[in-house]
N, CA, C and O atoms as CSV, one atom per row, in Angstrom:
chain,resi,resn,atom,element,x,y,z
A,1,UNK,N,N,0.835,-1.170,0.000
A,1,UNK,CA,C,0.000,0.000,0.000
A,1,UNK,C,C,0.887,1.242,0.000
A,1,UNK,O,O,1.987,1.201,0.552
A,2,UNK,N,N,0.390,2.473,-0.672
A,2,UNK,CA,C,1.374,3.820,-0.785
A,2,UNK,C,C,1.025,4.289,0.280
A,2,UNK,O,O,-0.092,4.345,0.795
A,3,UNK,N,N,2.493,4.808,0.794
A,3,UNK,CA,C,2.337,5.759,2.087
A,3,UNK,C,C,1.909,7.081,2.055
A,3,UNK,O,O,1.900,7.516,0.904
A,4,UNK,N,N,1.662,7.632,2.640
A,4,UNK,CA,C,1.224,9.002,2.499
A,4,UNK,C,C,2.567,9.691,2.797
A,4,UNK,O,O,3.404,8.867,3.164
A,5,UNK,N,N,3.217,11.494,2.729
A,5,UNK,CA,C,3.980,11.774,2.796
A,5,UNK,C,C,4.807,11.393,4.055
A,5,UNK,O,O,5.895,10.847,4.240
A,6,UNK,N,N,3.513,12.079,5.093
A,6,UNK,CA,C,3.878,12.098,6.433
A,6,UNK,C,C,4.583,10.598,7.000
A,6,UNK,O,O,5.466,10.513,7.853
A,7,UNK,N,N,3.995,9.586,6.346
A,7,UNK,CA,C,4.344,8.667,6.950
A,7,UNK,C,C,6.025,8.059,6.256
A,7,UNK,O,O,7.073,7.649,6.753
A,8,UNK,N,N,5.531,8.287,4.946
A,8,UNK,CA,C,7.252,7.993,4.388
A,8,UNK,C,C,8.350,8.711,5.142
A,8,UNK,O,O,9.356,8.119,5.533
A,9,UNK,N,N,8.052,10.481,5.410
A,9,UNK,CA,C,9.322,11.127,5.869
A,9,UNK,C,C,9.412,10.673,7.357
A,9,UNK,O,O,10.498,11.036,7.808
A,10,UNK,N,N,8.566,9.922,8.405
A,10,UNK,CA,C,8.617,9.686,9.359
A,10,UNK,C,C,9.614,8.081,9.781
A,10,UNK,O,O,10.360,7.787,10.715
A,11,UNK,N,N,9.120,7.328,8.516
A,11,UNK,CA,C,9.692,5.819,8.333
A,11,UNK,C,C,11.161,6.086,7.975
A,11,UNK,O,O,12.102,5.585,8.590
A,12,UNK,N,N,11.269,6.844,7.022
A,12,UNK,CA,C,12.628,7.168,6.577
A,12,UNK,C,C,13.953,7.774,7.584
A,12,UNK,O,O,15.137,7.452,7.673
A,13,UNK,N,N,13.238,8.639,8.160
A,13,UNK,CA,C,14.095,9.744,9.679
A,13,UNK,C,C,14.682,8.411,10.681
A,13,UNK,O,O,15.807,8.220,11.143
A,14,UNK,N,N,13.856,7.883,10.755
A,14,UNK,CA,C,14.059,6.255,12.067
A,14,UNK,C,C,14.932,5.390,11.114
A,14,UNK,O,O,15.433,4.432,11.701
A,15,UNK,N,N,15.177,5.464,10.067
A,15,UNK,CA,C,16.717,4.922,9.724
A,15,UNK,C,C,17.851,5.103,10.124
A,15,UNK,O,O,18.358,6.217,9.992
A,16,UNK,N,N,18.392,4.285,10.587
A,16,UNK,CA,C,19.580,4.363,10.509
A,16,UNK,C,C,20.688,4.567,8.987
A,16,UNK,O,O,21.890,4.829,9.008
A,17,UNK,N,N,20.113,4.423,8.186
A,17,UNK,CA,C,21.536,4.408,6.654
A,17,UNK,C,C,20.127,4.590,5.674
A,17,UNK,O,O,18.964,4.255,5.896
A,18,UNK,N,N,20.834,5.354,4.348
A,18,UNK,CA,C,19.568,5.362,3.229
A,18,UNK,C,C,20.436,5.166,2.470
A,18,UNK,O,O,21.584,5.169,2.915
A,19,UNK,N,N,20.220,4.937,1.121
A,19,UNK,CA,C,21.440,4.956,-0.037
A,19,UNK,C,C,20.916,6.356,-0.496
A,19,UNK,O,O,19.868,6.839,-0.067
A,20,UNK,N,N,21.751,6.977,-1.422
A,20,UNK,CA,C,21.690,8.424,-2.112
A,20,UNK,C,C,22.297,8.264,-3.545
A,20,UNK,O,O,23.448,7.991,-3.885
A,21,UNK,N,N,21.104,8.530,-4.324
A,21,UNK,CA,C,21.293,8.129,-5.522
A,21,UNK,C,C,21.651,9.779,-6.497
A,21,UNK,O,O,20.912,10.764,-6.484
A,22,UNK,N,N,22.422,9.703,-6.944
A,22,UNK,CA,C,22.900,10.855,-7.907
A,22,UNK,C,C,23.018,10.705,-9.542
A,22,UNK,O,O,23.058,9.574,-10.026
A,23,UNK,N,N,23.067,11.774,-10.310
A,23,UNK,CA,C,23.555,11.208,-11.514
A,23,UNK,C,C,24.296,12.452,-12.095
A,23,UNK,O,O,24.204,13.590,-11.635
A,24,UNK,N,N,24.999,12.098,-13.107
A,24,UNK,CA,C,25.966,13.468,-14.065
A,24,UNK,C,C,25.039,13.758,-14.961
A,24,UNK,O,O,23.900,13.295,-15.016
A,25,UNK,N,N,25.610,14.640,-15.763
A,25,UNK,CA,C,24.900,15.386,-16.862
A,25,UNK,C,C,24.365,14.469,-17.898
A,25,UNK,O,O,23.288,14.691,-18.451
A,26,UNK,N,N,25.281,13.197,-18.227
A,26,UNK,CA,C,24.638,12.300,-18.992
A,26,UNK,C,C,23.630,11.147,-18.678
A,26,UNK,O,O,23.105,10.379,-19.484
A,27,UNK,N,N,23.457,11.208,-17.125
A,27,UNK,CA,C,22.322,10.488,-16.471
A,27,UNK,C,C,22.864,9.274,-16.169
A,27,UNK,O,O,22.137,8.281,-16.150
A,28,UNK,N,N,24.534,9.167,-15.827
A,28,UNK,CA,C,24.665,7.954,-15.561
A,28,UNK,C,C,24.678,8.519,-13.970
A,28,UNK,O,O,24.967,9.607,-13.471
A,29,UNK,N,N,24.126,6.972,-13.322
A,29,UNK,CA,C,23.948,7.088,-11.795
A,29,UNK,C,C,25.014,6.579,-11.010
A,29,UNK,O,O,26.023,5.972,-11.368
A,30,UNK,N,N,24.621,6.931,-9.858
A,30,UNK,CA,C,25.440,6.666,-9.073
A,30,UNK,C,C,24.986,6.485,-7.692
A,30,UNK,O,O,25.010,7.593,-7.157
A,31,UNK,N,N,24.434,5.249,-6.571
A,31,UNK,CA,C,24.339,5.114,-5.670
A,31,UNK,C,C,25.098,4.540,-4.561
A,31,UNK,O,O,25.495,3.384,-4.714
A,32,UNK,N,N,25.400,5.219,-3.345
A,32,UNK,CA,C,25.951,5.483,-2.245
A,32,UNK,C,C,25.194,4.892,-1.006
A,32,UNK,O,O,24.092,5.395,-0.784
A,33,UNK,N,N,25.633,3.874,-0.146
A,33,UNK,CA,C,25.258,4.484,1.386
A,33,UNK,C,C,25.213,5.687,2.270
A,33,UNK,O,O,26.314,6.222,2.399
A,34,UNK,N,N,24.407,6.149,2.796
A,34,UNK,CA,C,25.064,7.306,3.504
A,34,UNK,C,C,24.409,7.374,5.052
A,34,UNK,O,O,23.262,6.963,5.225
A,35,UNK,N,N,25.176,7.898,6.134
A,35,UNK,CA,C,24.173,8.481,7.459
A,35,UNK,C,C,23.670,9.910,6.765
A,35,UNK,O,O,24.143,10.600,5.862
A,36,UNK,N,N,22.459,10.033,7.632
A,36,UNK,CA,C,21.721,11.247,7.384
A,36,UNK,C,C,21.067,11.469,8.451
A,36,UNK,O,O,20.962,10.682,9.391
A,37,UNK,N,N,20.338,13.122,8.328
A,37,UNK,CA,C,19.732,13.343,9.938
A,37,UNK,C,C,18.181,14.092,8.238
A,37,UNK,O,O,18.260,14.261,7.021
A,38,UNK,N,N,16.898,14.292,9.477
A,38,UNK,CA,C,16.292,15.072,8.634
A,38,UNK,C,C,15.956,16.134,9.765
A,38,UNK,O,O,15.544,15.940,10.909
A,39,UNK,N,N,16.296,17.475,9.014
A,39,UNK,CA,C,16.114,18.450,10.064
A,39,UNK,C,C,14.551,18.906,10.232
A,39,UNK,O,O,13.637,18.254,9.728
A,40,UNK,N,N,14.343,20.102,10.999
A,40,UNK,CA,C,12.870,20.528,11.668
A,40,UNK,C,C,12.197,21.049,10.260
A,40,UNK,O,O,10.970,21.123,10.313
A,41,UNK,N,N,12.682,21.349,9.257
A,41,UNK,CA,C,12.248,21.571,8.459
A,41,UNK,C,C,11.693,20.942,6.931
A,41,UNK,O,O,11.267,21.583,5.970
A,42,UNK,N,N,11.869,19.404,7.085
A,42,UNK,CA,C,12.102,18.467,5.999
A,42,UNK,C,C,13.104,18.143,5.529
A,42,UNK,O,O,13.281,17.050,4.989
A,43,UNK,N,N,14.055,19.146,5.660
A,43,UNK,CA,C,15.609,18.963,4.425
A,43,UNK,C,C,16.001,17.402,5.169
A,43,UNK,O,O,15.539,16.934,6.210
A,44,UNK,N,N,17.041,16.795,4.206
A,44,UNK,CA,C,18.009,15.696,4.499
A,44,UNK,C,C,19.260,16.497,4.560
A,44,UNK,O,O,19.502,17.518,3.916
A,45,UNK,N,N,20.237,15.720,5.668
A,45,UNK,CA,C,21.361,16.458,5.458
A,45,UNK,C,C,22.879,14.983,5.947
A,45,UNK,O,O,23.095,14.416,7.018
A,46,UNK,N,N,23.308,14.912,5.120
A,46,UNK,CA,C,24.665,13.896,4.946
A,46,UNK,C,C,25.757,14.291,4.793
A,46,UNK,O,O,25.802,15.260,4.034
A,47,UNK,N,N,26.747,13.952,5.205
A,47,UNK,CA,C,27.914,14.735,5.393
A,47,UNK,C,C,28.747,13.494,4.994
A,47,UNK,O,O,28.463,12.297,4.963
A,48,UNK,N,N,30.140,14.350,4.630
A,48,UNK,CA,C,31.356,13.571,4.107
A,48,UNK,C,C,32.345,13.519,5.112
A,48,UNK,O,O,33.230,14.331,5.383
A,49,UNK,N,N,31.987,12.178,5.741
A,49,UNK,CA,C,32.960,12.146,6.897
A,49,UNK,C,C,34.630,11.829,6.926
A,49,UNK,O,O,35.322,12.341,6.045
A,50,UNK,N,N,35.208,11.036,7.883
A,50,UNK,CA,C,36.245,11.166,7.796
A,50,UNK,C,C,36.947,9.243,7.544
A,50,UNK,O,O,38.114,8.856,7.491
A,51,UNK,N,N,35.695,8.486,7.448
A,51,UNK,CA,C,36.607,7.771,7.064
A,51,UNK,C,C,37.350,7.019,5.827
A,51,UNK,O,O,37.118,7.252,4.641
A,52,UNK,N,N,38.471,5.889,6.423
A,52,UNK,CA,C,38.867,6.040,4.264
A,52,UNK,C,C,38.254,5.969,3.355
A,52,UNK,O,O,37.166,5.400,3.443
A,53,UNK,N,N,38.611,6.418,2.316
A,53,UNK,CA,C,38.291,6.499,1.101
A,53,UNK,C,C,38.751,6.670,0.020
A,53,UNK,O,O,39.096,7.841,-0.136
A,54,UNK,N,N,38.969,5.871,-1.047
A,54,UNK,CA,C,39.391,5.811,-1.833
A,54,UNK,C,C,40.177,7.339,-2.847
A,54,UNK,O,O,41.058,7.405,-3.704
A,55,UNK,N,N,39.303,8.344,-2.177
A,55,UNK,CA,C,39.891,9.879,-2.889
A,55,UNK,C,C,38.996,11.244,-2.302
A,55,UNK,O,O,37.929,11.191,-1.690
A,56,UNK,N,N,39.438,11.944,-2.521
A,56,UNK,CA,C,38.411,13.297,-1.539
A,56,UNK,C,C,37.434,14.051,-2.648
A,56,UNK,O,O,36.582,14.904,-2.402
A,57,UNK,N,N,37.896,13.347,-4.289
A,57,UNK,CA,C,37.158,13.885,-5.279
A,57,UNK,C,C,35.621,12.546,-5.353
A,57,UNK,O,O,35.398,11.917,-6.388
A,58,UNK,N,N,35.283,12.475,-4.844
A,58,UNK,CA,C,33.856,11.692,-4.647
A,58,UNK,C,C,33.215,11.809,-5.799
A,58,UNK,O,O,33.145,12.946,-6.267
A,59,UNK,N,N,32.758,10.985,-6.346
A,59,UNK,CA,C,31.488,11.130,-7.440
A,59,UNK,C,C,30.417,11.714,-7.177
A,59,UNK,O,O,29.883,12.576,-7.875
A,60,UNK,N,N,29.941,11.183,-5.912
A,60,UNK,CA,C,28.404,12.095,-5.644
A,60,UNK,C,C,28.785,13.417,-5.453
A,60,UNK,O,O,27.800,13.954,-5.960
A,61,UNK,N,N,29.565,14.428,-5.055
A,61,UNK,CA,C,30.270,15.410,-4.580
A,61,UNK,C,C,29.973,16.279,-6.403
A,61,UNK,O,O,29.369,17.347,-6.496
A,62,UNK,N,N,30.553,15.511,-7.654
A,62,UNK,CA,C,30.775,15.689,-8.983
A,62,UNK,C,C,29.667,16.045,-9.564
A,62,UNK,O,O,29.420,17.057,-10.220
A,63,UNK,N,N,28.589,14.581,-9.106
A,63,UNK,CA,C,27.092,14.817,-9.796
A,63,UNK,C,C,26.159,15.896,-9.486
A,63,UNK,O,O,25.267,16.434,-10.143
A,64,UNK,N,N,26.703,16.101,-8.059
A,64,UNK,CA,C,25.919,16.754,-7.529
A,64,UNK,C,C,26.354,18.764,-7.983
A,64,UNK,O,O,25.656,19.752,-7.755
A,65,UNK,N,N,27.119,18.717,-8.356
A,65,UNK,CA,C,27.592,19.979,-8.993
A,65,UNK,C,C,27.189,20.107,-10.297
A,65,UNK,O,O,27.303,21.276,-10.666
A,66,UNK,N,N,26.854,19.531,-10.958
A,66,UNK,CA,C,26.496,18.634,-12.316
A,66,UNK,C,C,24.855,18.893,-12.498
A,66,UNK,O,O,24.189,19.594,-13.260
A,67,UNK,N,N,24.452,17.703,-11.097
A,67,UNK,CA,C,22.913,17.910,-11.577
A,67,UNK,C,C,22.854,17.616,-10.089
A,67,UNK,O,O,23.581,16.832,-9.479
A,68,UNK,N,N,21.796,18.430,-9.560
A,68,UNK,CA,C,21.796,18.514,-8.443
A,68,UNK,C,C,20.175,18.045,-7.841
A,68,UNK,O,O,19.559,18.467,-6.862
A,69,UNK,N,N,19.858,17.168,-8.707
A,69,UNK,CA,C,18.965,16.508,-8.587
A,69,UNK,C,C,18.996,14.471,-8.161
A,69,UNK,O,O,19.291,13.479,-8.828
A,70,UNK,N,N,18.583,14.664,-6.920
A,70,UNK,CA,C,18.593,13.167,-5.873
A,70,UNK,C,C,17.517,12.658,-5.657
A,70,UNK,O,O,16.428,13.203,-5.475
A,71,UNK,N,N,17.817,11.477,-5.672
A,71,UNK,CA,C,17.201,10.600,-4.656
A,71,UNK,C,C,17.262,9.746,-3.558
A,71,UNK,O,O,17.785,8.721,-3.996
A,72,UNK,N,N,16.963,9.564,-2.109
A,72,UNK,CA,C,17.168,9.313,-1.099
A,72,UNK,C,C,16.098,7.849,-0.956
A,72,UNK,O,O,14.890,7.836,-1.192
A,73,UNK,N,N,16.748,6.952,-0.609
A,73,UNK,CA,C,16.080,5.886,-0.042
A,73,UNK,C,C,16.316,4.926,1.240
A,73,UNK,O,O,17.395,4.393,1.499
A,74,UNK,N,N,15.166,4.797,1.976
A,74,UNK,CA,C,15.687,3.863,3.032
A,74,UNK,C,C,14.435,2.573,2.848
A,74,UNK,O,O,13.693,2.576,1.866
A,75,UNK,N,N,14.350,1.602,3.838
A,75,UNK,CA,C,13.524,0.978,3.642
A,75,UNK,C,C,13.551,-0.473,4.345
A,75,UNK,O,O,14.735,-0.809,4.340
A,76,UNK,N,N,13.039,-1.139,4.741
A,76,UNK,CA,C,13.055,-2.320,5.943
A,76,UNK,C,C,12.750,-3.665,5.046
A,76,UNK,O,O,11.951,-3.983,4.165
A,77,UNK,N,N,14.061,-4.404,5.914
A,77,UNK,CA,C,13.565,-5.721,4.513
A,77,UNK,C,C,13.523,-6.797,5.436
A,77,UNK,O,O,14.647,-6.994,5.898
A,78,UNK,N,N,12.619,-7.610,5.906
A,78,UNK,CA,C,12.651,-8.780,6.737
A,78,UNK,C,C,12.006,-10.138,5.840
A,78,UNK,O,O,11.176,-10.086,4.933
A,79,UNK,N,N,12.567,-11.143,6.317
A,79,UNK,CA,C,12.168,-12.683,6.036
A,79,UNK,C,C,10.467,-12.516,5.882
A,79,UNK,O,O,9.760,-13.204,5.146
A,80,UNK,N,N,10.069,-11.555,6.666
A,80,UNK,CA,C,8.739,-11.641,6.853
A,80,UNK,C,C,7.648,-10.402,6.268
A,80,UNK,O,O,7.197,-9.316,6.632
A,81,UNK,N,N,7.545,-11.539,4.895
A,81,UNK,CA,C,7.388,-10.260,4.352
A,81,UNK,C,C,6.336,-9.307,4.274
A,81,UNK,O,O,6.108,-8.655,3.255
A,82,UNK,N,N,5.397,-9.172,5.814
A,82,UNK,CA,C,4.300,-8.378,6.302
A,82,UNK,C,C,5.539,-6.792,6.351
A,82,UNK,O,O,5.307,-5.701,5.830
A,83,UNK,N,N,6.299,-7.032,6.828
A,83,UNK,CA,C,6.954,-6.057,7.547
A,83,UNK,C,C,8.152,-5.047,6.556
A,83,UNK,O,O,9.076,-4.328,6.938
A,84,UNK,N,N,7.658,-5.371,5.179
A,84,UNK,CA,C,9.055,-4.831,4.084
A,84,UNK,C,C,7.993,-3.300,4.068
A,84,UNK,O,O,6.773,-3.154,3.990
A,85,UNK,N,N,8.954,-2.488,4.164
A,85,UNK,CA,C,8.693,-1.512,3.462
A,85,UNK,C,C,9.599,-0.188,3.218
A,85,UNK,O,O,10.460,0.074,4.058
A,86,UNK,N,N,9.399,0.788,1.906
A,86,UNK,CA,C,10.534,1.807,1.686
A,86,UNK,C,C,9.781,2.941,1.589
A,86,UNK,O,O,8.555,2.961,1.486
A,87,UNK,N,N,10.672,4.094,1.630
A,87,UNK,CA,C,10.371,5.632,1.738
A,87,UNK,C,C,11.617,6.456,0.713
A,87,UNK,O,O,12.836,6.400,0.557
A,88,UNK,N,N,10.791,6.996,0.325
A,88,UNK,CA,C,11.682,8.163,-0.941
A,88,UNK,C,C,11.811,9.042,-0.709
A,88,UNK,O,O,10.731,9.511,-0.351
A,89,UNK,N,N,13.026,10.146,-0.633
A,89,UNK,CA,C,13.202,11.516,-0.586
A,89,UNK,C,C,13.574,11.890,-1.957
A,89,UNK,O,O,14.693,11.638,-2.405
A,90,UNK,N,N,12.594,12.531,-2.681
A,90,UNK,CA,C,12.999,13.032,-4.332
A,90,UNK,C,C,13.435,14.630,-3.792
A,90,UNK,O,O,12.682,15.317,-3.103
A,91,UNK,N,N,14.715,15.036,-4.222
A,91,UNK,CA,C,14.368,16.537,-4.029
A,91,UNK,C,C,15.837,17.217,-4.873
A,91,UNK,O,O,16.526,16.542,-5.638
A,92,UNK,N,N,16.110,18.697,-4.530
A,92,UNK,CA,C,17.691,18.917,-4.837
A,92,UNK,C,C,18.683,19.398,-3.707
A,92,UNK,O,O,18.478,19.814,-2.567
A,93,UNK,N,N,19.834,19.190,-4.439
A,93,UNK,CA,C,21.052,18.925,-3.517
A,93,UNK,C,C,21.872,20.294,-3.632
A,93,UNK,O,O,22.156,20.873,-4.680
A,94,UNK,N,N,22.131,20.613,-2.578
A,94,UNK,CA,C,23.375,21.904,-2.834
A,94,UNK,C,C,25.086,21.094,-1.344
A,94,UNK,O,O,25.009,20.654,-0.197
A,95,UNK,N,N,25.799,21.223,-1.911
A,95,UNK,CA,C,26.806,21.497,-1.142
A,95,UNK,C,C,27.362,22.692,-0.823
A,95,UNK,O,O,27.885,23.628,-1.428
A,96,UNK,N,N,26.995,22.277,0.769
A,96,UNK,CA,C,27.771,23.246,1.902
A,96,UNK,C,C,28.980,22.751,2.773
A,96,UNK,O,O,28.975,21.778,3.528
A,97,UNK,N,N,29.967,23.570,2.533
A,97,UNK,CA,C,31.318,23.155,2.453
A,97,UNK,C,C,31.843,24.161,4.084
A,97,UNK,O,O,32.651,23.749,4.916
A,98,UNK,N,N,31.331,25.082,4.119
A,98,UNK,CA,C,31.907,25.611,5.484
A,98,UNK,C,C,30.794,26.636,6.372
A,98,UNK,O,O,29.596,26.561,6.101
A,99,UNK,N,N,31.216,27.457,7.296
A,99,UNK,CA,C,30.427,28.244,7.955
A,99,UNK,C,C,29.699,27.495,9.050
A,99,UNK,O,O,29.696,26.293,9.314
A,100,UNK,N,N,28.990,28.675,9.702
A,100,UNK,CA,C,28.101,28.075,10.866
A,100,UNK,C,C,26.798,27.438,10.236
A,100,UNK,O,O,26.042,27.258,11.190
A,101,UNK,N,N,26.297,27.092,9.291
A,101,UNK,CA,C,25.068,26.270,8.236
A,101,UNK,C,C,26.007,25.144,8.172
A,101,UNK,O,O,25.388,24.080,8.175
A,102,UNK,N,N,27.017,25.027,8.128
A,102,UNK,CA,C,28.064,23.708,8.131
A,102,UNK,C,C,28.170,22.679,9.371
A,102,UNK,O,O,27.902,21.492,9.556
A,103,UNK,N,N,28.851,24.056,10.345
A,103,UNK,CA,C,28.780,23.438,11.545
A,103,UNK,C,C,27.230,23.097,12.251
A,103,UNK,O,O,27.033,22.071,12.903
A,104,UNK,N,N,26.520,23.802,12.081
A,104,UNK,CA,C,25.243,22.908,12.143
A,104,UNK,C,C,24.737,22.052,11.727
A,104,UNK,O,O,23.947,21.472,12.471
A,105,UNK,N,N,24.908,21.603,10.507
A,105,UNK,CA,C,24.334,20.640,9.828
A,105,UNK,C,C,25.146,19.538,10.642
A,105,UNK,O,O,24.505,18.532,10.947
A,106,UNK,N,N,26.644,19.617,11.076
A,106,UNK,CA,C,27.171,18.545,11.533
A,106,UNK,C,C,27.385,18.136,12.922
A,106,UNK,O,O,28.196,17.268,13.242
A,107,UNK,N,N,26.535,18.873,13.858
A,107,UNK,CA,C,25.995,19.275,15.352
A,107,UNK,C,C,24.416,18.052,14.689
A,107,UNK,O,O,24.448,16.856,14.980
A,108,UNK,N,N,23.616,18.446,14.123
A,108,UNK,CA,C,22.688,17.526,13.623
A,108,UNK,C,C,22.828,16.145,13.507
A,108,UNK,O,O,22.172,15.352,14.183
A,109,UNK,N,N,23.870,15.747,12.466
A,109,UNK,CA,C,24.414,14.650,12.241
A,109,UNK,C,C,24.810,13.852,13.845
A,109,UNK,O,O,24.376,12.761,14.216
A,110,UNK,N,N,25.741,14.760,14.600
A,110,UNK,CA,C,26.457,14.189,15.596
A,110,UNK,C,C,25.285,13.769,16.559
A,110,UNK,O,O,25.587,12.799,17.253
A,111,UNK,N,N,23.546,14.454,16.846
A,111,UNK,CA,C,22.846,14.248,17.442
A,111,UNK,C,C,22.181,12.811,17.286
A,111,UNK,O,O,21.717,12.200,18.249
A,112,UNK,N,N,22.180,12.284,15.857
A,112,UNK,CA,C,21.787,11.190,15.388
A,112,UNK,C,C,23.018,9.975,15.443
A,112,UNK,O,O,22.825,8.760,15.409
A,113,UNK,N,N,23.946,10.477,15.509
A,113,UNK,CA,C,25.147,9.401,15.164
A,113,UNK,C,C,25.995,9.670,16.760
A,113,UNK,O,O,25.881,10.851,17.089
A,114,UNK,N,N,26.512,9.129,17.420
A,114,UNK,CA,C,27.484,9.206,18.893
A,114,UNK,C,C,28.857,8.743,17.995
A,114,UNK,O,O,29.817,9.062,18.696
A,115,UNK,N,N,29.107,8.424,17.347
A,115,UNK,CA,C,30.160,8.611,16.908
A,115,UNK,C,C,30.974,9.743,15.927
A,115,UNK,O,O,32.136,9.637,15.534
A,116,UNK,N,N,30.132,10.733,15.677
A,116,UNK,CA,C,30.521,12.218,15.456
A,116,UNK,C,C,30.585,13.004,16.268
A,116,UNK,O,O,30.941,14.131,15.925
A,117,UNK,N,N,30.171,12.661,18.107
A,117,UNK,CA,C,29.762,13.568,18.882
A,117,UNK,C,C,31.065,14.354,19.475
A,117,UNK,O,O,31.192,15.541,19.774
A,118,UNK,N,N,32.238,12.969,19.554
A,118,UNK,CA,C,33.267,14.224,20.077
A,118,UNK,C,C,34.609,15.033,19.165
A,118,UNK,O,O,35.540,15.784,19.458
A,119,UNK,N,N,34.099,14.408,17.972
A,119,UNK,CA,C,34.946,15.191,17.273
A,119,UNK,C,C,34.152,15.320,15.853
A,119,UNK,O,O,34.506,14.496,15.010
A,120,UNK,N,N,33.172,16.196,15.484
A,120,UNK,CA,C,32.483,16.156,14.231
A,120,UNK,C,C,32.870,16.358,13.198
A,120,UNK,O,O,32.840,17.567,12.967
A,121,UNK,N,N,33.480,15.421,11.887
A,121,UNK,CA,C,33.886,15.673,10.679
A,121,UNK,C,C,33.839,16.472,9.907
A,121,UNK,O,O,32.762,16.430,9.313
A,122,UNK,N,N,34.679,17.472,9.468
A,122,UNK,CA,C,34.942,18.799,8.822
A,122,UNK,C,C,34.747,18.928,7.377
A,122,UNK,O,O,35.044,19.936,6.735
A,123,UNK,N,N,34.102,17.585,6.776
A,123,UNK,CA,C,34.298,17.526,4.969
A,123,UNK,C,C,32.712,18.055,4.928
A,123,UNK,O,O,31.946,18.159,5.885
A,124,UNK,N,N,32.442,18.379,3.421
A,124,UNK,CA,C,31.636,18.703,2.734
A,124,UNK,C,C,29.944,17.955,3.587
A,124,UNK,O,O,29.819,16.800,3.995
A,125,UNK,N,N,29.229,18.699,3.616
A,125,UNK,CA,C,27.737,18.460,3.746
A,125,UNK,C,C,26.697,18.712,2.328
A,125,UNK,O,O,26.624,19.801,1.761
A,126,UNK,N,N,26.174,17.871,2.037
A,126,UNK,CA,C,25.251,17.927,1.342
A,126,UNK,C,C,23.892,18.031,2.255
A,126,UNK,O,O,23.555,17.342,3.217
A,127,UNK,N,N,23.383,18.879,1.766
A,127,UNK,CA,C,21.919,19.663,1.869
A,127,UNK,C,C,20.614,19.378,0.600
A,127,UNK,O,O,20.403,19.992,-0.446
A,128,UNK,N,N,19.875,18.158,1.232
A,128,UNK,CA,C,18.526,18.105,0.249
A,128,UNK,C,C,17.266,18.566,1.019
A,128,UNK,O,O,16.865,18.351,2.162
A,129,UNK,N,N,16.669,19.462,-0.294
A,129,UNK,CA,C,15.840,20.112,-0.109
A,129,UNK,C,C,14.614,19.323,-0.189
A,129,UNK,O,O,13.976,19.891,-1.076
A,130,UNK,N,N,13.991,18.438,0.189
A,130,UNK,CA,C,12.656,17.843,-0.702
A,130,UNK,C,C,11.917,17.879,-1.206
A,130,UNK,O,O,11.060,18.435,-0.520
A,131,UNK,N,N,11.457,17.577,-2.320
A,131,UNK,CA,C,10.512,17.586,-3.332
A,131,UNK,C,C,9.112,17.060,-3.075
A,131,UNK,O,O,7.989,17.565,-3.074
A,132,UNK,N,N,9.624,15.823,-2.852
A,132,UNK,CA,C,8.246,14.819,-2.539
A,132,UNK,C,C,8.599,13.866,-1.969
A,132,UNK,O,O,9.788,13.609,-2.158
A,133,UNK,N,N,7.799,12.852,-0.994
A,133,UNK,CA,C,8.386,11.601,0.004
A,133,UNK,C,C,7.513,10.824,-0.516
A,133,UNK,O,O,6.437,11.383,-0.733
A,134,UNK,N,N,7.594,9.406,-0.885
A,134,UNK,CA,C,6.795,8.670,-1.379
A,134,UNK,C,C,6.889,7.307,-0.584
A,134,UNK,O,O,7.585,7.685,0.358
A,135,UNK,N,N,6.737,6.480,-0.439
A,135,UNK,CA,C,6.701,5.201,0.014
A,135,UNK,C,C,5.757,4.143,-0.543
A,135,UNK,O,O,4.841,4.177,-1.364
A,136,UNK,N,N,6.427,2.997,0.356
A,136,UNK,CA,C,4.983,1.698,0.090
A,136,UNK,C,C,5.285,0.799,1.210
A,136,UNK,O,O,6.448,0.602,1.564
A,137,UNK,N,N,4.496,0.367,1.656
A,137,UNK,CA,C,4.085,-1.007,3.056
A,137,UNK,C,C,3.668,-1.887,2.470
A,137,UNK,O,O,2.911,-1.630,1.534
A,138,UNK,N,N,3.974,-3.207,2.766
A,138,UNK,CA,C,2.793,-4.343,2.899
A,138,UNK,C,C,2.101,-4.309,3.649
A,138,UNK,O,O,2.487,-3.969,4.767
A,139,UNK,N,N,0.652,-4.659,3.421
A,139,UNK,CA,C,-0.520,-4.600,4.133
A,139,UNK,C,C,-1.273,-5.497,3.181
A,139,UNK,O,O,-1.781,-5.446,2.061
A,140,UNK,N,N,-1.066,-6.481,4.336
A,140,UNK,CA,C,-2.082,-7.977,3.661
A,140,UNK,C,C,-3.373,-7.847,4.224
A,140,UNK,O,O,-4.246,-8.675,3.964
C-alpha cells in the first residue's frame, strides 16, 4: 500500500543508513550508502565524513555539482514479508562546504550518530531540499 507523505518522511528519519542516488549530466547514476539526519524543516542532510576512502574527489560530490537533482532511499527488509517496506526523498542537492550552516548541519548529524559527537567531521555536507516523500508497506 502507498504511504502518504507524512508517513514515508517519518519511516525514513528512524533509519539508521539510506542509499543516495545521484547522476551526471549524462544520467549515468550513481548510488551510495550514507548516514543522514532530517532536520525541523524536511531537508536531508549527509555529510562527508572522515573515514577512508578511496579519494576526496567523490562522485556524488561531482554529480551533484552537475545535476543537483537526488534521490534518497531507506527501507526495511525482513524474512517476513508483512513487515518490508521503503520511503523516498525526491528533491535537490546543494553542497555546503563551510560556515556556521556547516557546523550545524554537523551538530545535527552528531545528534543522530554518537560517533561524530566528540569530534564532528569537517568535509563537505550535502543539503537536500525535498521535493516529494513517497513510500509503500505491505498490508495484507
Amino acid at each position: 500500500m502507498r504511504l502518504d507523505p507524512a508517513e514515508a518522511m517519518a519511516r525514513f528519519a528512524a533509519q539508521p543508513v539510506a542509499r543516495l542516488a545521484t547522476a551526471d549530466l549524462r544520467g549515468r547514476p550513481h548510488v551510495v550508502p550514507c548516514t543522514f539526519a532530517v532536520d525541523d524543516s524536511g531537508r536531508i542532510v549527509t555529510g562527508i565524513d572522515d573515514k577512508p576512502k578511496s579519494t576526496t574527489a567523490l562522485r556524488r560530490l561531482a554529480n551533484i555539482e552537475q545535476n543537483p537533482l537526488v534521490s534518497l532511499l531507506a527501507d526495511e527488509y525482513s524474512a517476513d514479508w508483512e513487515r518490508l517496506w521503503w520511503a523516498r526523498a525526491d528533491g535537490a542537492a546543494v553542497i555546503v562546504r563551510g560556515g556556521a550552516e556547516h557546523a550545524a548541519h554537523w551538530r545535527l548529524l552528531a545528534g543522530k550518530y554518537p560517533q561524530y559527537g566528540a569530534r564532528p567531521p569537517g568535509g563537505p555536507v550535502i543539503l537536500v531540499a525535498v521535493a516529494a516523500w513517497s513510500g509503500w508497506a505491505y498490508r495484507g
